[in-house]
C-alpha positions as a Markdown table, in Angstrom:
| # | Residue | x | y | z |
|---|---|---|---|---|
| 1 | Unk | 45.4 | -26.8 | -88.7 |
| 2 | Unk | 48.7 | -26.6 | -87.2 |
| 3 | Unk | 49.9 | -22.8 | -86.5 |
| 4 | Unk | 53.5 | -21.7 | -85.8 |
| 5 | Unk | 53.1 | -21.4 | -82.0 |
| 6 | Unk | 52.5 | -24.9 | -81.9 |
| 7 | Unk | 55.8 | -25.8 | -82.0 |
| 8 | Unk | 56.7 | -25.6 | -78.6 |
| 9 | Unk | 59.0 | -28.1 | -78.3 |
| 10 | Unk | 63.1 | -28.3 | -78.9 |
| 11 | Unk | 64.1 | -31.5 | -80.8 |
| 12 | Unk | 67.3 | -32.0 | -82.2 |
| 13 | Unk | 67.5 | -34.3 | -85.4 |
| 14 | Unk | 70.7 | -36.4 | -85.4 |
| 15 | Unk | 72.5 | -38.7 | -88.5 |
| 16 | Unk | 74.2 | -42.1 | -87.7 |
| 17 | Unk | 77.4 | -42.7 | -90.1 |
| 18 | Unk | 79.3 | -45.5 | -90.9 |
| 19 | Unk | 83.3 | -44.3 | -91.3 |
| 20 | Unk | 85.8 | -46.9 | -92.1 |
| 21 | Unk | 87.8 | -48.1 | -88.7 |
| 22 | Unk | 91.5 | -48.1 | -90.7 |
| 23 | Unk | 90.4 | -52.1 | -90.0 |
| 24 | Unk | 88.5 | -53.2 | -92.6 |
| 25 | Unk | 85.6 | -52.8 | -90.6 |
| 26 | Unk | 83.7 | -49.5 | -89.4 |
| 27 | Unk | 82.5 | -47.5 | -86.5 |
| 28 | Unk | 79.8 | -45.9 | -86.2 |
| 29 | Unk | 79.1 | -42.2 | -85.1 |
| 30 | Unk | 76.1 | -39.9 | -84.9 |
| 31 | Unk | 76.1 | -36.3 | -86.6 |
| 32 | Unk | 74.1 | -33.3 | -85.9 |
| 33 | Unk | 71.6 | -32.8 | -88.4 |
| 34 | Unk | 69.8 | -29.7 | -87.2 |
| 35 | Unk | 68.4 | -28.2 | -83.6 |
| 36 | Unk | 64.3 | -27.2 | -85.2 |
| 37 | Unk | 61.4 | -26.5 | -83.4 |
| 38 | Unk | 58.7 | -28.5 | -83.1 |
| 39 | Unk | 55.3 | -30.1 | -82.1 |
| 40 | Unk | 55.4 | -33.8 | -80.2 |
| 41 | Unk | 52.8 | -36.1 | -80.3 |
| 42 | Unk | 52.0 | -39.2 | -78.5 |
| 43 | Unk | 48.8 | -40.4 | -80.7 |
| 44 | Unk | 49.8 | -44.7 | -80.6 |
| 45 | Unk | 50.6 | -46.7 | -77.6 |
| 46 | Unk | 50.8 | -50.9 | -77.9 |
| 47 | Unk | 52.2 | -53.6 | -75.7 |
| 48 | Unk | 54.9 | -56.2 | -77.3 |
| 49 | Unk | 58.1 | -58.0 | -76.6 |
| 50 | Unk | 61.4 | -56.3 | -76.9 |
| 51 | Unk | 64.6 | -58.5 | -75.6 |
| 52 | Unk | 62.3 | -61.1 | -73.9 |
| 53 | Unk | 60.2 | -58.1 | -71.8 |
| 54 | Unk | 57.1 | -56.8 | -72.1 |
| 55 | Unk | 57.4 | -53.2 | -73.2 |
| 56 | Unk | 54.9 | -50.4 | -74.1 |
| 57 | Unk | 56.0 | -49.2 | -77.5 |
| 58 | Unk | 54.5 | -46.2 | -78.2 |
| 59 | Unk | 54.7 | -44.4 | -81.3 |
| 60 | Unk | 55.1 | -40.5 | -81.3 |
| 61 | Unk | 54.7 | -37.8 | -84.2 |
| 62 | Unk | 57.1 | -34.6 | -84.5 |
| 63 | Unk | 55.7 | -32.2 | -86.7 |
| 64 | Unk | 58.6 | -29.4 | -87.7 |
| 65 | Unk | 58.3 | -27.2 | -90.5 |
| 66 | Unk | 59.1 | -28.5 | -94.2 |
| 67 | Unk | 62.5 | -29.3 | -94.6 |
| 68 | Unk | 64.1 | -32.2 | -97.2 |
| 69 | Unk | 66.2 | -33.3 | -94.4 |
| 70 | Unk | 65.3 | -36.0 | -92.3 |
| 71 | Unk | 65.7 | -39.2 | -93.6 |
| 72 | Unk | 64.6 | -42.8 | -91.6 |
| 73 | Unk | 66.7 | -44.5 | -89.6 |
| 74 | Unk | 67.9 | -40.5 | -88.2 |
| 75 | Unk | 67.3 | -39.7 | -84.4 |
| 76 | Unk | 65.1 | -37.1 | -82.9 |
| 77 | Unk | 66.5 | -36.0 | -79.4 |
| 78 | Unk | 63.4 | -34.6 | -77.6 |
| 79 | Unk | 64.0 | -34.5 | -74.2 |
| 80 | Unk | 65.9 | -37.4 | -72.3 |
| 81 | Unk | 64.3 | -40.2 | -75.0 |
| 82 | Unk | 65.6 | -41.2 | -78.3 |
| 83 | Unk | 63.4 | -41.5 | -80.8 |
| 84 | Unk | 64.3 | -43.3 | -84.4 |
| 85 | Unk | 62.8 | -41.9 | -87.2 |
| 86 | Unk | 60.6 | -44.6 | -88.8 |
| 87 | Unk | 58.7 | -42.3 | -91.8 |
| 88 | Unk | 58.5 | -39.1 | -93.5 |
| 89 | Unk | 55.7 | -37.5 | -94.8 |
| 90 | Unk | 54.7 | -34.0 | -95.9 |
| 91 | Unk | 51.5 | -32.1 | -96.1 |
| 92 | Unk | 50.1 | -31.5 | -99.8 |
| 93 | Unk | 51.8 | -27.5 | -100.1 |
| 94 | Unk | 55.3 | -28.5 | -98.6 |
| 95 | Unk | 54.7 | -26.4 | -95.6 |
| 96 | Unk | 55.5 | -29.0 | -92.7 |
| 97 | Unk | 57.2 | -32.6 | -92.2 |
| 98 | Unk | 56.2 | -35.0 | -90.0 |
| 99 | Unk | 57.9 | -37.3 | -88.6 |
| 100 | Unk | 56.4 | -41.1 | -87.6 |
| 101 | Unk | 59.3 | -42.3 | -84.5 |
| 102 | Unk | 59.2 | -45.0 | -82.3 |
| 103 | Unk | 61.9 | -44.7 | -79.1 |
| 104 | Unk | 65.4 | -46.0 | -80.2 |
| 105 | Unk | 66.4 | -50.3 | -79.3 |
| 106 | Unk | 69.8 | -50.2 | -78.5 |
């Protein structure tokens, strides 16, 4: 059960858009989706290979209240990391999202 004071945590939820460079090509820039609070969890950590390293890549869980917003591929901002946003889901009555990330690969 998830109450309202659990979300204790600022996260802001940004949008990366393609715009057309003038070019033929485009750039890309990141939009401000919305500033919500919410509830970060860390429930996953793995080891793997990222850019020939050995990485941990751990999988977190933002739990906001329901919104149609967020879509995958966004970015939650939650501190100093940058998490993508890799699935959406919704409890059964539509009162919260959550949010499945894994931190950003640039």
């Amino acid at each position: 059960m998830i109450a309202a004071g659990d979300l204790r945590d600022r996260v802001d939820l940004l949008r990366k858009e393609r715009t057309p460079d003038g070019m033929g090509g485009w750039e890309l820039h990141e939009t401000p989706l919305m500033s919500v609070w919410a509830r970060v969890e860390t429930p996953d950590s793995k080891t793997g290979v990222v850019a020939q390293k050995d990485v941990e890549l751990r999988t977190h869980e933002i739990t906001i209240r329901y919104t149609a917003e967020p879509k995958i591929k966004d970015v939650a901002v939650f501190r100093s990391l940058r998490l993508e946003v890799k699935g959406v889901r919704h409890d059964s009555r539509r009162k919260w999202t959550f949010l499945d990330c894994v931190p950003e690969v640039v």
